[in-house]
C-alpha positions as a Markdown table, in Angstrom:
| # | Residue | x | y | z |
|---|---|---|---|---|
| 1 | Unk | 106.4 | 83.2 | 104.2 |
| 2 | Unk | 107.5 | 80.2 | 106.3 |
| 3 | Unk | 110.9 | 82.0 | 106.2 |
| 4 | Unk | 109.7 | 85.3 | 107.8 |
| 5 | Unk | 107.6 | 83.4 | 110.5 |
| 6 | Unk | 110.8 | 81.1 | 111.7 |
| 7 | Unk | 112.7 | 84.7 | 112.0 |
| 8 | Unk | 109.9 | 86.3 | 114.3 |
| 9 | Unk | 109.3 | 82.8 | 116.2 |
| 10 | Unk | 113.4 | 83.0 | 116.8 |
| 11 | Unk | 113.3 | 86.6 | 117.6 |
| 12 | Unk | 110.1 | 86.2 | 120.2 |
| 13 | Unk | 111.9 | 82.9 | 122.1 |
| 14 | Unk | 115.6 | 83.3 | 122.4 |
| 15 | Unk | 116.8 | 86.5 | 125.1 |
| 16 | Unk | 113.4 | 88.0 | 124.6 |
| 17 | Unk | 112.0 | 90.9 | 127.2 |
| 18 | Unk | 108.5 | 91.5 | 127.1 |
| 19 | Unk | 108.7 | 94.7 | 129.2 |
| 20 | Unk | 111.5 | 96.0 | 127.2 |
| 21 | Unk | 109.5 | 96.0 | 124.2 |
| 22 | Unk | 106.5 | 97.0 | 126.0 |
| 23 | Unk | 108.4 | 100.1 | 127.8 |
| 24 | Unk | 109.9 | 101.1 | 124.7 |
| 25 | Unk | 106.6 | 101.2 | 122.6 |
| 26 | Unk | 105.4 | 103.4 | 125.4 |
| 27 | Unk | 107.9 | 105.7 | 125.0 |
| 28 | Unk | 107.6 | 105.7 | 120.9 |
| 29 | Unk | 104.0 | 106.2 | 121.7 |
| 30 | Unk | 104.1 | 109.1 | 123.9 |
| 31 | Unk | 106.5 | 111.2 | 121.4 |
| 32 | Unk | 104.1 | 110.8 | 118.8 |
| 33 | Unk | 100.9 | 111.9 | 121.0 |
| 34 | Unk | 103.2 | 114.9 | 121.8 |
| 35 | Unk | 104.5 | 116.0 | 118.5 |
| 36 | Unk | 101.2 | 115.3 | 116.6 |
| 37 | Unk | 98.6 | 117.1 | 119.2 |
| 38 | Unk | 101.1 | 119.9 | 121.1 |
| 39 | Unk | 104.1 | 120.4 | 118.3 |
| 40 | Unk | 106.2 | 119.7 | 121.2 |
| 41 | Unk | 109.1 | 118.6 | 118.6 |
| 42 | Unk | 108.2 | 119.4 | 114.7 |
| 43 | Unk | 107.8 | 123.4 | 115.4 |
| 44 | Unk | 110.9 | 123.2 | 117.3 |
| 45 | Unk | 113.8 | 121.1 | 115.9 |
| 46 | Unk | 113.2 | 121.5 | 112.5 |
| 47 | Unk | 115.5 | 123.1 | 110.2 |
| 48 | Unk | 114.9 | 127.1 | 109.5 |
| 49 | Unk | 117.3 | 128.2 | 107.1 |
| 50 | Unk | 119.7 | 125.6 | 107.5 |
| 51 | Unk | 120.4 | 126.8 | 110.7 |
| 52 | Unk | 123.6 | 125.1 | 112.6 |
| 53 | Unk | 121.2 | 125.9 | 116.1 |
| 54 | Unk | 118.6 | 123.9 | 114.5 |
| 55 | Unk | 120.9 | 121.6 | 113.4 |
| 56 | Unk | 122.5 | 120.4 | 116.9 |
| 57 | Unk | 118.6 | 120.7 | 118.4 |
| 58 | Unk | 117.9 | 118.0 | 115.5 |
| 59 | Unk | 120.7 | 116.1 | 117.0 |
| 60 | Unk | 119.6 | 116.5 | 120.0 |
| 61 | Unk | 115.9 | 115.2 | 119.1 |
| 62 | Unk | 117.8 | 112.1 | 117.5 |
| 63 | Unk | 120.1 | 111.4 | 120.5 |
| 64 | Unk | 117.0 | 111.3 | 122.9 |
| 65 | Unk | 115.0 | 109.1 | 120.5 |
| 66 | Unk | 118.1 | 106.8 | 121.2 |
| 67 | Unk | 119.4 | 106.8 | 124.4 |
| 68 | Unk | 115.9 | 106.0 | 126.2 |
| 69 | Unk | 115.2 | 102.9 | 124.8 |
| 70 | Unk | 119.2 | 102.0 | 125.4 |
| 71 | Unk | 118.3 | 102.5 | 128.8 |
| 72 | Unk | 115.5 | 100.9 | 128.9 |
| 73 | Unk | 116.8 | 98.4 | 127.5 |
| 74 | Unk | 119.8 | 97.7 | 129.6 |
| 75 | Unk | 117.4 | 98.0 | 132.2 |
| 76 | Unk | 116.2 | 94.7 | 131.8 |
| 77 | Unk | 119.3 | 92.9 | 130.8 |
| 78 | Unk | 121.3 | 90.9 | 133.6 |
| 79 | Unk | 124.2 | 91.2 | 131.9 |
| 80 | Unk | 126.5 | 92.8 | 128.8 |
| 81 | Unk | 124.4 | 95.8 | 129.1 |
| 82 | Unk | 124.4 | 98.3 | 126.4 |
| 83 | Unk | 124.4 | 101.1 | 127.6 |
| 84 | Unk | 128.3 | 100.2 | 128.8 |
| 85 | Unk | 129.2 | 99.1 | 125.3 |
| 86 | Unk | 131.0 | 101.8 | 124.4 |
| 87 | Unk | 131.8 | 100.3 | 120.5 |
| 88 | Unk | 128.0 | 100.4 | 120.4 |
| 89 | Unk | 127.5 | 103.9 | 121.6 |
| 90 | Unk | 129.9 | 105.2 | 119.5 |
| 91 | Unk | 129.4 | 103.9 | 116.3 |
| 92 | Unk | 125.5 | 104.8 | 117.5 |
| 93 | Unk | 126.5 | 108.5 | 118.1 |
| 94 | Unk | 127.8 | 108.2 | 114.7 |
| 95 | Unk | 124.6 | 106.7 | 112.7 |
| 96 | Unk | 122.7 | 110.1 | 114.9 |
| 97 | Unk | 125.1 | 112.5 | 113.0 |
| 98 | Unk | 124.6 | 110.7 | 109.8 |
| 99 | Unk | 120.8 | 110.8 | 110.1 |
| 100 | Unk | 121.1 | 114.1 | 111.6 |
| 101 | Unk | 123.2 | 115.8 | 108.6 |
| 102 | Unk | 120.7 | 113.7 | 106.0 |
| 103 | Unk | 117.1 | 114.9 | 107.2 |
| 104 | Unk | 118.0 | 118.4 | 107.9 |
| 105 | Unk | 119.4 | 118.8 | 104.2 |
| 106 | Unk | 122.0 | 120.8 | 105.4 |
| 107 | Unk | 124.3 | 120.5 | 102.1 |
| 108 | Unk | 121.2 | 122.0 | 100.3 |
| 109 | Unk | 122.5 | 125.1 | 101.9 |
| 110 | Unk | 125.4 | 124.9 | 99.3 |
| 111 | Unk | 124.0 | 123.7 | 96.1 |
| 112 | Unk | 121.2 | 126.0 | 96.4 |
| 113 | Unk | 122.9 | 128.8 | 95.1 |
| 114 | Unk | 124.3 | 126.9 | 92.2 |
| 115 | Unk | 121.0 | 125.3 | 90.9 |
| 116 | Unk | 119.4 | 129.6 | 91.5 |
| 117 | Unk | 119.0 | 130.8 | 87.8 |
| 118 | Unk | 117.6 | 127.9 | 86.0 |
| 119 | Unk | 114.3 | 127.4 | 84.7 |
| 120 | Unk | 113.9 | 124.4 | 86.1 |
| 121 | Unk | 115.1 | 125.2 | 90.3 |
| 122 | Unk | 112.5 | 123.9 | 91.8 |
| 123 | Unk | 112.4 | 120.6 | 90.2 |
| 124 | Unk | 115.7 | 120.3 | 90.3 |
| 125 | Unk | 116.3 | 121.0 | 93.7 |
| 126 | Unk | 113.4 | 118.8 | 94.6 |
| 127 | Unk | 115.5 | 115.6 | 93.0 |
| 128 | Unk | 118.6 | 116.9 | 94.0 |
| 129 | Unk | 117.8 | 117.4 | 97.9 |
| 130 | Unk | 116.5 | 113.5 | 97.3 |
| 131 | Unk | 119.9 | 111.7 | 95.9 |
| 132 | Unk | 121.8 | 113.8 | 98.3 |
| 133 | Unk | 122.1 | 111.0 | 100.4 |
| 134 | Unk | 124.6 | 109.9 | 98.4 |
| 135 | Unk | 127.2 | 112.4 | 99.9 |
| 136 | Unk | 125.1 | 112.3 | 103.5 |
| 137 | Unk | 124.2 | 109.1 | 103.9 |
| 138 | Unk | 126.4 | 106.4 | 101.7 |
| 139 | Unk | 129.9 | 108.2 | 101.3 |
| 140 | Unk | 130.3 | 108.8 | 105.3 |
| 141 | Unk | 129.4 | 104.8 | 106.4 |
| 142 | Unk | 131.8 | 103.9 | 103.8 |
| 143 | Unk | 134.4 | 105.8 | 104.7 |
| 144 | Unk | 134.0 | 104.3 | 108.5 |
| 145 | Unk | 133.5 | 100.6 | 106.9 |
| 146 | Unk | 137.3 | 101.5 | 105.0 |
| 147 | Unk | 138.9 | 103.3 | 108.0 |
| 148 | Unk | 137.9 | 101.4 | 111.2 |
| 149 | Unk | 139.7 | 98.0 | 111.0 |
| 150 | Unk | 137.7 | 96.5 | 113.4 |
| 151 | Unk | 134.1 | 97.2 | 112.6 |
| 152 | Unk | 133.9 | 95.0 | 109.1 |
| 153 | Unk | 130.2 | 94.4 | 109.1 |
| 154 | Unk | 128.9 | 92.4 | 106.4 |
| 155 | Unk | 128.6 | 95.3 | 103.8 |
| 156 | Unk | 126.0 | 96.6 | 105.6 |
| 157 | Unk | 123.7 | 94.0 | 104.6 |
| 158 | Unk | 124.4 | 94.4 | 100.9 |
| 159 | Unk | 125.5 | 90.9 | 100.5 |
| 160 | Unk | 122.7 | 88.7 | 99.4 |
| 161 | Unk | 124.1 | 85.9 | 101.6 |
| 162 | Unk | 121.3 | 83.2 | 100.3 |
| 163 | Unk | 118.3 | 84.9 | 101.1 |
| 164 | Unk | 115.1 | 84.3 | 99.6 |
| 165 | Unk | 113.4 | 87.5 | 98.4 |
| 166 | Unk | 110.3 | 86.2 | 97.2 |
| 167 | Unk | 108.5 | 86.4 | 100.3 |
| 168 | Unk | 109.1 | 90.3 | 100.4 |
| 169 | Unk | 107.2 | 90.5 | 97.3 |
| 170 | Unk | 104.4 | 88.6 | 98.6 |
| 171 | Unk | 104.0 | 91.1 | 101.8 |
| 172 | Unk | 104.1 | 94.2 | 99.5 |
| 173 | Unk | 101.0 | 92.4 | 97.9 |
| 174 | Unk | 99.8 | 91.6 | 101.4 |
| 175 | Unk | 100.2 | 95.7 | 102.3 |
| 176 | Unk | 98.9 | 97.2 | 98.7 |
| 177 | Unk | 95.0 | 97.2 | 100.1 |
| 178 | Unk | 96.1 | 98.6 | 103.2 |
| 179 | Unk | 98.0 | 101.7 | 101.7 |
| 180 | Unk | 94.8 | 102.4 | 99.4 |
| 181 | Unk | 92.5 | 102.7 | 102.4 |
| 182 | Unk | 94.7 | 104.5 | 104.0 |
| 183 | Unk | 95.2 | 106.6 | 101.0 |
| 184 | Unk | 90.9 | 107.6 | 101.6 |
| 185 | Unk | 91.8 | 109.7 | 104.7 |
| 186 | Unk | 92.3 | 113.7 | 104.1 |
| 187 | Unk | 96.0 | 114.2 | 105.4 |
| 188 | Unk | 97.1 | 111.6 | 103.8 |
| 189 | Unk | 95.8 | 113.4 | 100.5 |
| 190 | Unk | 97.3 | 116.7 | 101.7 |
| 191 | Unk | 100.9 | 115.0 | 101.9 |
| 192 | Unk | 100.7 | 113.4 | 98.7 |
| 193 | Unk | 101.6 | 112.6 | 96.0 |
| 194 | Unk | 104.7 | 114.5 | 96.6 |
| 195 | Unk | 105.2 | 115.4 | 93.4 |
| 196 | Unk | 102.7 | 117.5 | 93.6 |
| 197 | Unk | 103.1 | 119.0 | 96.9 |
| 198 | Unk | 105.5 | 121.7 | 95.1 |
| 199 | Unk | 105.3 | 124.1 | 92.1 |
| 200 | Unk | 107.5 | 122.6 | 89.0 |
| 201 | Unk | 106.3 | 125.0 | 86.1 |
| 202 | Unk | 108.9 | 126.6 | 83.9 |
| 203 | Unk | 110.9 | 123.4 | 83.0 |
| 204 | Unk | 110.9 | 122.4 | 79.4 |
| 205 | Unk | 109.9 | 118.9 | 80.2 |
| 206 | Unk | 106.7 | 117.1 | 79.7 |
| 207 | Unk | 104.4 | 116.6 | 83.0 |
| 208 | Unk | 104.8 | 112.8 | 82.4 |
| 209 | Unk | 109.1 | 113.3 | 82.1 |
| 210 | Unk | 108.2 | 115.0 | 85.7 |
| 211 | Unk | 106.4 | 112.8 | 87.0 |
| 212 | Unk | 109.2 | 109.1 | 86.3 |
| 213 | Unk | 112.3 | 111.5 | 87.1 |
| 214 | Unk | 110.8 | 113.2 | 90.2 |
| 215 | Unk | 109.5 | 110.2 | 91.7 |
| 216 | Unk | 112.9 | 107.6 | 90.9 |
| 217 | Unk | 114.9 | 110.1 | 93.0 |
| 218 | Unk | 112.3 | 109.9 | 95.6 |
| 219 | Unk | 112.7 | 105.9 | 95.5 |
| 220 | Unk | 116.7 | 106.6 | 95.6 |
| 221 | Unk | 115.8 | 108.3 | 98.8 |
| 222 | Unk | 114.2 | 104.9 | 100.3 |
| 223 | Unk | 117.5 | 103.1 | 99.5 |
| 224 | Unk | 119.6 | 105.7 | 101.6 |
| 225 | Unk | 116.7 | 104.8 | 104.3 |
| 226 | Unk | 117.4 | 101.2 | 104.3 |
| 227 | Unk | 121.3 | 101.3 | 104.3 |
| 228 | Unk | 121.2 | 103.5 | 107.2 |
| 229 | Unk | 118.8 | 102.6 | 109.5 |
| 230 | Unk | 118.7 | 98.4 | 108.7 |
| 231 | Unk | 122.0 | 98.3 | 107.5 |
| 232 | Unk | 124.4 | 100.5 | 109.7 |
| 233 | Unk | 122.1 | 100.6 | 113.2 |
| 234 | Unk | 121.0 | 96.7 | 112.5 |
| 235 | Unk | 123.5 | 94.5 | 111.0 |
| 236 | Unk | 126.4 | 96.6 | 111.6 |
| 237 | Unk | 126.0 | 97.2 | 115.2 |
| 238 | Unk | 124.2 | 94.2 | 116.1 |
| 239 | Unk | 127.8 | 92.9 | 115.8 |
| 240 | Unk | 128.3 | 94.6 | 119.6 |
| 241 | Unk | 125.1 | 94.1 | 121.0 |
| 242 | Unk | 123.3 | 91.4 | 118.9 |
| 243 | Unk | 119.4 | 92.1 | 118.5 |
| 244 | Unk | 119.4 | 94.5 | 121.3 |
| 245 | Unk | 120.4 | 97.1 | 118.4 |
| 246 | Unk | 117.0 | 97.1 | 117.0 |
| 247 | Unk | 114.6 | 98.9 | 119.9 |
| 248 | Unk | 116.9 | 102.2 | 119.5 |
| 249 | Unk | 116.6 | 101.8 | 115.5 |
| 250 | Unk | 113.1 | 101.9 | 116.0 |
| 251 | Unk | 112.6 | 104.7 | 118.0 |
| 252 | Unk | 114.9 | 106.9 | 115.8 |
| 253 | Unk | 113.2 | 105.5 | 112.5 |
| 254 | Unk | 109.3 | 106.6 | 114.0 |
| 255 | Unk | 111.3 | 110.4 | 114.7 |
| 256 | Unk | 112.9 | 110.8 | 111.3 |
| 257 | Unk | 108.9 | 110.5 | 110.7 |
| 258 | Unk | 107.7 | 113.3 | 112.2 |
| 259 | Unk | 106.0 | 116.2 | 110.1 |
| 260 | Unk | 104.5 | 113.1 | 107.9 |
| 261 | Unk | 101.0 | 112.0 | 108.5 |
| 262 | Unk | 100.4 | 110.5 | 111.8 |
| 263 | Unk | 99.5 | 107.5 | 110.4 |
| 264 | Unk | 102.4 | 106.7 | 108.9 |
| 265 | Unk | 104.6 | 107.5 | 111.6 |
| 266 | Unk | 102.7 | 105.0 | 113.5 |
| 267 | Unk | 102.8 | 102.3 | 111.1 |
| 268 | Unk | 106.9 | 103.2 | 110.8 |
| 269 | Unk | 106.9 | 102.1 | 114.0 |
| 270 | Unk | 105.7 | 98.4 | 113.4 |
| 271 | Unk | 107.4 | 98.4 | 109.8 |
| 272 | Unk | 110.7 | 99.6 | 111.1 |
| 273 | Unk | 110.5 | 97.0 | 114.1 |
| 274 | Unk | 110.0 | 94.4 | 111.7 |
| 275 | Unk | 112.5 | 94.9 | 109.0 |
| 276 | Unk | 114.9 | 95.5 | 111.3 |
| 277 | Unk | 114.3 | 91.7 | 112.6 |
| 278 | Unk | 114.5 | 90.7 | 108.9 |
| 279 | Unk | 117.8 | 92.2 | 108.6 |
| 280 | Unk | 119.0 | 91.3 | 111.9 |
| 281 | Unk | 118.3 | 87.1 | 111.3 |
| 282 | Unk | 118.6 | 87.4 | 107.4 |
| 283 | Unk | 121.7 | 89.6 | 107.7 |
| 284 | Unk | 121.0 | 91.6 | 104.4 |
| 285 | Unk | 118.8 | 94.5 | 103.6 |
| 286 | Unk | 117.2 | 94.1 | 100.3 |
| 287 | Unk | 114.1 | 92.4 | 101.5 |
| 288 | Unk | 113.5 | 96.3 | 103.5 |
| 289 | Unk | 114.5 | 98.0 | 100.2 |
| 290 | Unk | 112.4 | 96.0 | 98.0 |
| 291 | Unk | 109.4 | 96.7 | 100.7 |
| 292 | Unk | 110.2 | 100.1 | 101.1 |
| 293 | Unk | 110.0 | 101.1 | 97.3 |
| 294 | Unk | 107.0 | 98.9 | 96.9 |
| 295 | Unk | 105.2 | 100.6 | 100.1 |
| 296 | Unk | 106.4 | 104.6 | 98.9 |
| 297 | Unk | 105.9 | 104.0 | 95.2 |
| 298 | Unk | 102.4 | 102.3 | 96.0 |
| 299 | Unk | 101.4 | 105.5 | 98.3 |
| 300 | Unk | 102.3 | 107.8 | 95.4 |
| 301 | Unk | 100.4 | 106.2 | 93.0 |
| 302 | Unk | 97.3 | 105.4 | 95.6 |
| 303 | Unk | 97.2 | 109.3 | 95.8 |
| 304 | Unk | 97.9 | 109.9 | 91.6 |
| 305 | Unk | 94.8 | 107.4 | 91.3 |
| 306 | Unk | 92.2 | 109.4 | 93.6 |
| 307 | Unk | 93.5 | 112.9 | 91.5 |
């Protein structure tokens, strides 16, 4: 753990604004006030019949969750401000689309028709519309990673580059009792497990066979997660604009969370900020994937226990 507190101790003294954070969190926080007690953005921006409207007013939810704490940001720097970078804004603009085009499942709209038929459509589409990420989410930043010659970021963090993962394992341990008490509470029990938040009779397989498939596409999910938001917005575009590239992470990351418990979209706040500092100073992302898994895997199976 030594590791992780030299990272928040270097974080915390070197180019650190206070009321940058501060101003940011106040934003985060008034988003989620307004979409958990007046619908001001769930009802509105999410995606009705794969709509393309919906769509660009997704984008448009993403993009605000963005650009605020850029300004806010740049606000309180004295110099290289980011809101003039314009390799950071674009390559930004592009991580909004990606998210954008993930969360909305908008490819769902054409592999629905071809998984229609089968016995087992529902749970099929329910893992499919999880590993679709592959096509959203991976295929898209690897295309820009081969294309753009100069934005070579370090594989998005998938290089191991010496880091020590033991101390992730010892903060899922650290979070397990937390996500069980939190796991007491009604809406969390009315959001999962997920598994069971849909109807998969008709398939030939065993409730158990169900159960490990469903819920190792939902990990897969996590993975994309990680790549995306810690990988692509963190160590790839903290190249441009160094640690600076982690407030507007975070303030997407708590968005993508809307329609979730409130809870959680809260604590996505304060797990988002800190794994992005992980990946920004350990330049790798498998610490957030290996406490990402442990964290959705241990929710599932806090709400399996209480069934």
């Amino acid at each position: 753990m030594k590791v992780f507190i030299n990272y928040f101790l270097d974080y915390f003294r070197k180019d650190f604004s206070l009321f940058a954070h501060l101003f940011t969190l106040i934003f985060i926080g008034i988003c989620i006030y307004l979409n958990y007690e007046h619908q001001v953005y769930g009802d509105h921006f999410r995606i009705i019949n794969y709509s393309e409207l919906r769509l660009l007013k997704l984008w448009l939810m993403y993009s605000f969750a963005f650009i605020v704490p850029v300004i806010i940001v740049s606000l309180f720097q004295k110099e290289k401000k980011i809101i003039y970078n314009w390799k950071y804004l674009l390559f930004g603009g592009l991580a909004l689309a990606i998210i954008t085009f993930d969360s909305s499942y908008y490819l769902l709209k054409y592999i629905r028709p071809l998984l229609e038929g089968s016995d087992s459509y529902s749970f099929l589409y329910a893992c499919v519309s999880n590993i679709l990420s592959l096509v959203s989410v991976m295929l898209p930043i690897f295309i820009i990673y081969n294309l753009v010659k100069f934005f070579k970021p370090e594989l998005y963090g998938l290089r191991l580059n010496g880091a020590n993962l033991k101390p992730y394992l010892w903060m899922i341990l650290f979070m397990i009792p937390i996500v069980f008490i939190a796991s007491i509470g009604e809406d969390f029990l009315n959001y999962y497990p997920t598994f069971y938040q849909r109807d998969f009779s008709g398939s030939g397989l065993s409730e158990n066979t169900k159960i490990w498939l469903f819920e190792l596409c939902y990990g897969f999910d996590f993975i994309s997660v990680e790549l995306l938001f810690r990988g692509f917005m963190v160590v790839a575009l903290s190249r441009f604009v160094g640690k600076d590239a982690i407030l507007p992470m975070v303030a997407c990351y708590a968005f993508l969370h809307f329609g979730k418990p409130m809870m959680e979209t809260v604590g996505s706040v304060f797990g988002g900020f800190a794994l992005g500092v992980l990946a920004y100073k350990s330049r790798n992302i498998y610490g957030g994937i290996i406490v990402h898994l442990g964290v959705a895997w241990g929710m599932e199976l806090a709400a399996f226990s209480q069934l």
